[in-house]
N, C-alpha and C positions, 0 to 999 in steps of 0.2 A: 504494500500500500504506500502512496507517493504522500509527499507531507501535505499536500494543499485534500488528497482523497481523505485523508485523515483527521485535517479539521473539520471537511465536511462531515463525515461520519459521526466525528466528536460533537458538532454542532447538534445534527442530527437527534443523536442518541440524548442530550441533554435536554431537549426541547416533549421529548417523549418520557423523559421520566420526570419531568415537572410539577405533573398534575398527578402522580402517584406519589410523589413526596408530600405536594402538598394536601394531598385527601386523606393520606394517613397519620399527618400529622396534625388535622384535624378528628379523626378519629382517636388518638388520644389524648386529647382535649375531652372531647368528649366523653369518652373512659371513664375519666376522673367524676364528673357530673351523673353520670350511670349507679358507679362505685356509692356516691352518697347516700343512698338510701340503705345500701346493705350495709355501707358502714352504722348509721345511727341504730338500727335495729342490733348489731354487733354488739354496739357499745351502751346504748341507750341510754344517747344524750340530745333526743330530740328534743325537748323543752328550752335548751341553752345551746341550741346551733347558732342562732345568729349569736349572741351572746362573747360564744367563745372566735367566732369568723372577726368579730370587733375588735378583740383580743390582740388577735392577730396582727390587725393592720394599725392599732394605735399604740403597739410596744417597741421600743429600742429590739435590735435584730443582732445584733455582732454574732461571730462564730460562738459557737454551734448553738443557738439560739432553736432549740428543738416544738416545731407547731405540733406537735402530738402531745407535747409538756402542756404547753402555753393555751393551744386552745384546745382541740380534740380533734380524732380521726377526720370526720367526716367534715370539719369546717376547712381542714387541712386539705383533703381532694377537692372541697368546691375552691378554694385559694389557688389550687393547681390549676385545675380549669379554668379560674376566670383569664390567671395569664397567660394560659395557650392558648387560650380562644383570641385575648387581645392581639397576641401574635399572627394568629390566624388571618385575622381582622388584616393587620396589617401588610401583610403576602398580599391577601386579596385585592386593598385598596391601590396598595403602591405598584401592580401587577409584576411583582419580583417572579421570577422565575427559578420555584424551587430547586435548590443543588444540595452537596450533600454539606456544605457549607453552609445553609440558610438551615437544612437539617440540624446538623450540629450545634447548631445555636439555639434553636427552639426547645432542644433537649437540655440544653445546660439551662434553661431559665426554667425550665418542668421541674429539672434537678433539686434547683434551690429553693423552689415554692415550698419546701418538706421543712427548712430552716434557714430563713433572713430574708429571702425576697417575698414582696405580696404585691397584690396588687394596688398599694398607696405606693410606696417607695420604689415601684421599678420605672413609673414615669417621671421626674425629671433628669435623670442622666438619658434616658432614651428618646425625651423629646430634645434634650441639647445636641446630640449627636445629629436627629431629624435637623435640626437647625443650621448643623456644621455644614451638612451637605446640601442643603437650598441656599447658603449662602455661596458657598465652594462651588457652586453649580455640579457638582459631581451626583450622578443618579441615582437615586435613594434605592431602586428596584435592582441594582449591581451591590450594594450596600449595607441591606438589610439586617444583613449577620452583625455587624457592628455596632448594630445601635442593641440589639439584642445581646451581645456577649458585655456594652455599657451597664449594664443590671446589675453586673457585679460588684457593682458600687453603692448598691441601696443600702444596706446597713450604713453609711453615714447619711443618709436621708431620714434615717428614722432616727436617730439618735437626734441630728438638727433638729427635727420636729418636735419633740417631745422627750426631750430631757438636756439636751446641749444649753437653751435658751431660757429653762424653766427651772433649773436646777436639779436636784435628785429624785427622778422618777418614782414613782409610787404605782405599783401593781391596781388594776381595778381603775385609777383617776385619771384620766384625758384632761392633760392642761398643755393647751396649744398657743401660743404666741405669734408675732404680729413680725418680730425679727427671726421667727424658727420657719416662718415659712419662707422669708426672704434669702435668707442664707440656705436653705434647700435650693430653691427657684437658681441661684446663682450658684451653688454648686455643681448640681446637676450640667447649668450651662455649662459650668468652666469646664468641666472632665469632659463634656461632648465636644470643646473645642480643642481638648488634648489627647483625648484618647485615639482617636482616626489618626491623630499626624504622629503619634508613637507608638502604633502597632506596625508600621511598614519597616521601620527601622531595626525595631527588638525582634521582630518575626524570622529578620534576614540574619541574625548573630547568631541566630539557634540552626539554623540549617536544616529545616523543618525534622531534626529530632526529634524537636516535641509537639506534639498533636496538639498542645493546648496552648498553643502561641499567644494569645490574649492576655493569657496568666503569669507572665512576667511582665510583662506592659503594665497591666490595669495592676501587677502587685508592686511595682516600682512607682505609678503615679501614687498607691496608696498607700507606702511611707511615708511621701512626701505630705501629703496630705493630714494625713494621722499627726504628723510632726509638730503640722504649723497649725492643725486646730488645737492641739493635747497638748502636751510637750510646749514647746512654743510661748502658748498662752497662758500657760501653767494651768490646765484644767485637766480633770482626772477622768481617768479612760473608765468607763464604765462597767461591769458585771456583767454575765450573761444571767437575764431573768428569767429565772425558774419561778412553779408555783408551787402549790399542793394542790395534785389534780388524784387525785380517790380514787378516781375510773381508771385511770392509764398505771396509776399503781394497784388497782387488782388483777391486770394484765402482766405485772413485772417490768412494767414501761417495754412493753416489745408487743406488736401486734403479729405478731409471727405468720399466724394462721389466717388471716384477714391479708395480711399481702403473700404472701406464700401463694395463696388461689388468686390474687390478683394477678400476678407476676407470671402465675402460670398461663393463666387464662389468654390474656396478651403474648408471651413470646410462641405458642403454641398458633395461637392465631395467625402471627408474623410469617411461621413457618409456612403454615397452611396456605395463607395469602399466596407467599412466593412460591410454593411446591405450582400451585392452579394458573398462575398469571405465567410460569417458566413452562407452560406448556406440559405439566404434571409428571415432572422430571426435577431434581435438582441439580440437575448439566449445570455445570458451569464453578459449582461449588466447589471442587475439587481442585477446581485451579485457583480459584482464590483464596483458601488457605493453605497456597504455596508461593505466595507474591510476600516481598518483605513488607511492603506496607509504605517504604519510602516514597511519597510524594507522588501516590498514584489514588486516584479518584475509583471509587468501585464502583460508582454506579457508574459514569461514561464508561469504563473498560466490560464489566458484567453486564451491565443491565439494573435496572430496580426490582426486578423481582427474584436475582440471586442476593442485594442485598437483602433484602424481608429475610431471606433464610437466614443471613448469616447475624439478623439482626437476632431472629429467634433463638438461634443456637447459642451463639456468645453468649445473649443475655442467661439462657439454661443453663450455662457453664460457669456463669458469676454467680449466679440463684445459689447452685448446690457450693462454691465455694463459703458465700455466706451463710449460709447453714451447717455445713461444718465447722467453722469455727466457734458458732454460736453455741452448736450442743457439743464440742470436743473436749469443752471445761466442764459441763455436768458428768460424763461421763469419766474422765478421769478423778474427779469429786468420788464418785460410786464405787468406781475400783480402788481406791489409794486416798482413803478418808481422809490419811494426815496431811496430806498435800496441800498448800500454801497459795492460792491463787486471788489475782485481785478480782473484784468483778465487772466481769464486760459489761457490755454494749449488746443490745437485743434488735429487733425490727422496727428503731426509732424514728424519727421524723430524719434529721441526720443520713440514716441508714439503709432507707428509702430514696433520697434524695442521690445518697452516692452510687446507687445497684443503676441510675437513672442517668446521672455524670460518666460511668464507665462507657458508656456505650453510647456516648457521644457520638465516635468515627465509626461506626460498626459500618458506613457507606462510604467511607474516607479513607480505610486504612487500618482500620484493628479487626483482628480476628483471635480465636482462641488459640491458635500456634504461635503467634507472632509476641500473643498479651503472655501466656504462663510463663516464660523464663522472666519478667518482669515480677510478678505476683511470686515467686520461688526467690527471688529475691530479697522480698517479707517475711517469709518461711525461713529463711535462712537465716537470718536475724532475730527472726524470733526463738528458733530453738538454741540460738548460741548462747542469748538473754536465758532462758530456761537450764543452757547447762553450767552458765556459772552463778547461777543463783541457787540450784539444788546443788552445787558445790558449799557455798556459803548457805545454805539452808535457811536462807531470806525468804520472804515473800518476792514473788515475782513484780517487778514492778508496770509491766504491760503485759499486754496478750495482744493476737493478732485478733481478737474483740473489743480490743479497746477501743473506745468510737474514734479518738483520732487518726487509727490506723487502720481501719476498717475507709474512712474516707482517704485516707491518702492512698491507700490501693490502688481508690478508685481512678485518682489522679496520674497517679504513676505509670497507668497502662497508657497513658498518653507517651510512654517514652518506648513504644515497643519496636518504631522503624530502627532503635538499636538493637535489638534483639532479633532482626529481620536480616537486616544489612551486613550487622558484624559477628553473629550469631549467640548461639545462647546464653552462655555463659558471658557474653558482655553485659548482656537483657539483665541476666541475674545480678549482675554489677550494680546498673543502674537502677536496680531494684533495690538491691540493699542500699546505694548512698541515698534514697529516696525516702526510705523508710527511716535512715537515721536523722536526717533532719528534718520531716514532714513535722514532728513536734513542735519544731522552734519554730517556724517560718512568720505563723501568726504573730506572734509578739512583736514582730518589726512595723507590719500597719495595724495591729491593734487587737486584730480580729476584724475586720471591718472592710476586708476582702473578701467575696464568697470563692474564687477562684484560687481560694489558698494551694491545695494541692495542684492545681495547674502554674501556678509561682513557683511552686518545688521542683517541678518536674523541669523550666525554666534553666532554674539554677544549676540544677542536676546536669542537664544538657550542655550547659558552657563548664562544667567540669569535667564530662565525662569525653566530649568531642574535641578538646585540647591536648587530654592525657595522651589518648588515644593517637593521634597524628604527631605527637612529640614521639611515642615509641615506634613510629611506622607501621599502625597498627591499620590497615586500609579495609574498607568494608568491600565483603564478596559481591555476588551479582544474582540477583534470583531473576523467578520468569518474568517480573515486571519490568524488567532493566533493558 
């Protein structure tokens, strides 16, 4: 095929999987809104749905600010859905032409609706961004992505709002000020006039590494940021708000079995989708998880109905990871009573949100061969932490449940075209420096990045793609190359 046959066909093939991107990313919008009612009847917290949905959008957000704590299940999925329908809305209006890129993005805002994004705080960074680009003349429908991966910023929307300008928030009381919405209003702008003009630049020093380009961008603006409102001004970085919520602790704060049949329900579907639309074959599958992953689009090269499959798979592949780790500490409990462990992390707002962040690229570029030498990475780390603490006979002091590391995973598989390229045991590499400092990352902006683990994975990548080319360590060539 000559290169100008192959733009065509390129062109082609994107203009046909447009309207399958964007129909089924309306379909899990509406998912979420579906889910509602089996959620309240689950939990039976219909009397105080709007109640705790209020909750939601009038509290300070920082990392890991959990909406299954804060409000409940079911206000939690309708919060999801309002913001991928807004999304939705927005495909439609600006007639973007869904990619797997416009994908990617609608999923990381789906991601965060579980903890810090809602539907008050994700528009003004998103209309400042819409602002950037009607001034810049640059076409919002080429752009789309960007104003949606801006979201990431809402946790200082909500702080602005309702505790920055009014002092020390108080659980339950909405007190709203007159300068908390002007300082939003102008925040939001200013990041939408910054963030477009420093993702082209950060995006190109990572050497598309990491899948999650946006997350050293938006986590380098939000040092700076964090800096000079906190720090700076000398005012003090706030707590993540917890409540006492009754329902979500007679659950153990994990709704396991409530998304467990979610999760299944949907990637099963995915499959099924792509199995019927590829012509009831999954042709095609087999060579995509043998591509590294580096800087190749799946849907232009596949098609969009070998990714549906591979969205389903993957995602069945994260499911059962996060499920083992979750019941791996009760069972070693049962065998080996005296055993020392802290306690994890269950099916939380968080943890939902991150099973939804992995799987981001699952049409860009991840699959389950490319992501597990990444994820063994964390494994690896984690059992070293395990064998020299049963050496010292300490408590352990994480697990690979512990919800920061359950989220950074998530993030981390964004670094898999190393694991593709230079193969596995580098993947596992970048996994483990990924997992060692996925901890610290926050405390630089505050918490107040939701793309923290895509920040890691960032930094990860200008560490690991230096070393690498210092030793003369050159990446191989798979069928994508």
């Amino acid at each position: 095929m000559t290169p100008s046959e192959k733009e065509i066909f390129l062109a082609k093939r994107d203009r046909e999987n447009s309207k399958p991107f964007a129909l089924f990313a309306l379909f899990l919008s509406l998912s979420f809104f579906a889910a509602v009612p089996f959620a309240l009847r689950y939990t039976g917290e219909r009397e105080v749905f709007w109640e705790n949905f209020l909750r939601i959008l009038t509290s300070p957000s920082k990392l890991v600010t959990d909406y299954f704590n804060l409000g409940c299940l079911a206000s939690t999925l309708f919060n999801a859905g309002l913001c991928g329908l807004a999304c939705n809305v927005m495909i439609l209006v600006t007639r973007t032409r869904a990619n797997a890129k416009t994908f990617a993005a609608y999923l990381l805002v789906i991601a965060h609706c579980f903890y810090g994004l809602n539907f008050l705080n994700m528009w003004p960074p998103f209309i400042g961004v819409l602002i950037y680009f009607l001034i810049t003349k640059n076409p919002i429908r080429k752009n789309l992505h960007i104003t949606m991966f801006s979201t990431a910023l809402a946790p200082f929307i909500s702080d602005l709002l309702f505790r920055y300008t009014v002092g020390e928030f108080h659980l339950g009381t909405i007190r709203l000020s007159v300068m908390g919405v002007i300082f939003a209003v102008l925040f939001g702008t200013l990041s939408g006039f910054i963030i477009p003009a420093l993702l082209p630049g950060i995006a190109s020093i990572q050497r598309g590494y990491n899948m999650y380009q946006a997350g050293l961008a938006i986590g380098i603006f939000g040092i700076c940021a964090h800096a000079l409102l906190y720090r700076t001004f000398g005012f003090s970085s706030p707590n993540v708000v917890v409540r006492d919520n009754p329902v979500y602790d007679s659950f153990h704060n994990s709704y396991i079995v409530f998304m467990d049949v979610f999760f299944l329900v949907l990637f099963l579907t995915a499959i099924v989708l792509g199995f019927f639309m590829n012509g009831r074959t999954f042709h095609g599958y087999s060579r995509l998880i043998k591509c590294t992953g580096y800087g190749l689009d799946f849907s232009s090269k596949f098609g969009m109905p070998v990714c549906f499959i591979n969205f389903g798979v993957y995602g069945l592949c994260f499911l059962a990871y996060l499920n083992v780790i979750f019941l791996a500490p009760e069972l070693l409990r049962a065998i080996f009573p005296a055993i020392r462990l802290p306690v994890g992390a269950g099916f939380t707002g968080p943890t939902v949100g991150a099973l939804f962040a992995a799987l981001t690229f699952a049409a860009d570029g991840q699959h389950p061969r490319n992501v597990a030498p990444v994820v063994l990475g964390y494994i690896s780390l984690s059992a070293l932490v395990c064998i020299v603490y049963a050496f010292l006979g300490e408590t352990l002091p994480w697990m690979l449940s512990t919800q920061e590391y359950v989220n950074g995973v998530a993030f981390a598989t964004g670094l898999c075209p190393i694991a593709g390229r230079y193969g596995w045991k580098k993947g596992l590499f970048a996994g483990l420096i990924h997992a060692i400092i996925c901890s610290s990352t926050a405390s630089m902006h505050g918490g107040f990045v939701l793309y923290n683990g895509g920040f890691t994975a960032g930094l990860t990548a200008l560490i690991m793609i230096p070393v690498l080319d210092s030793y003369h360590i050159f990446p191989g060539y798979g069928e994508d190359d």
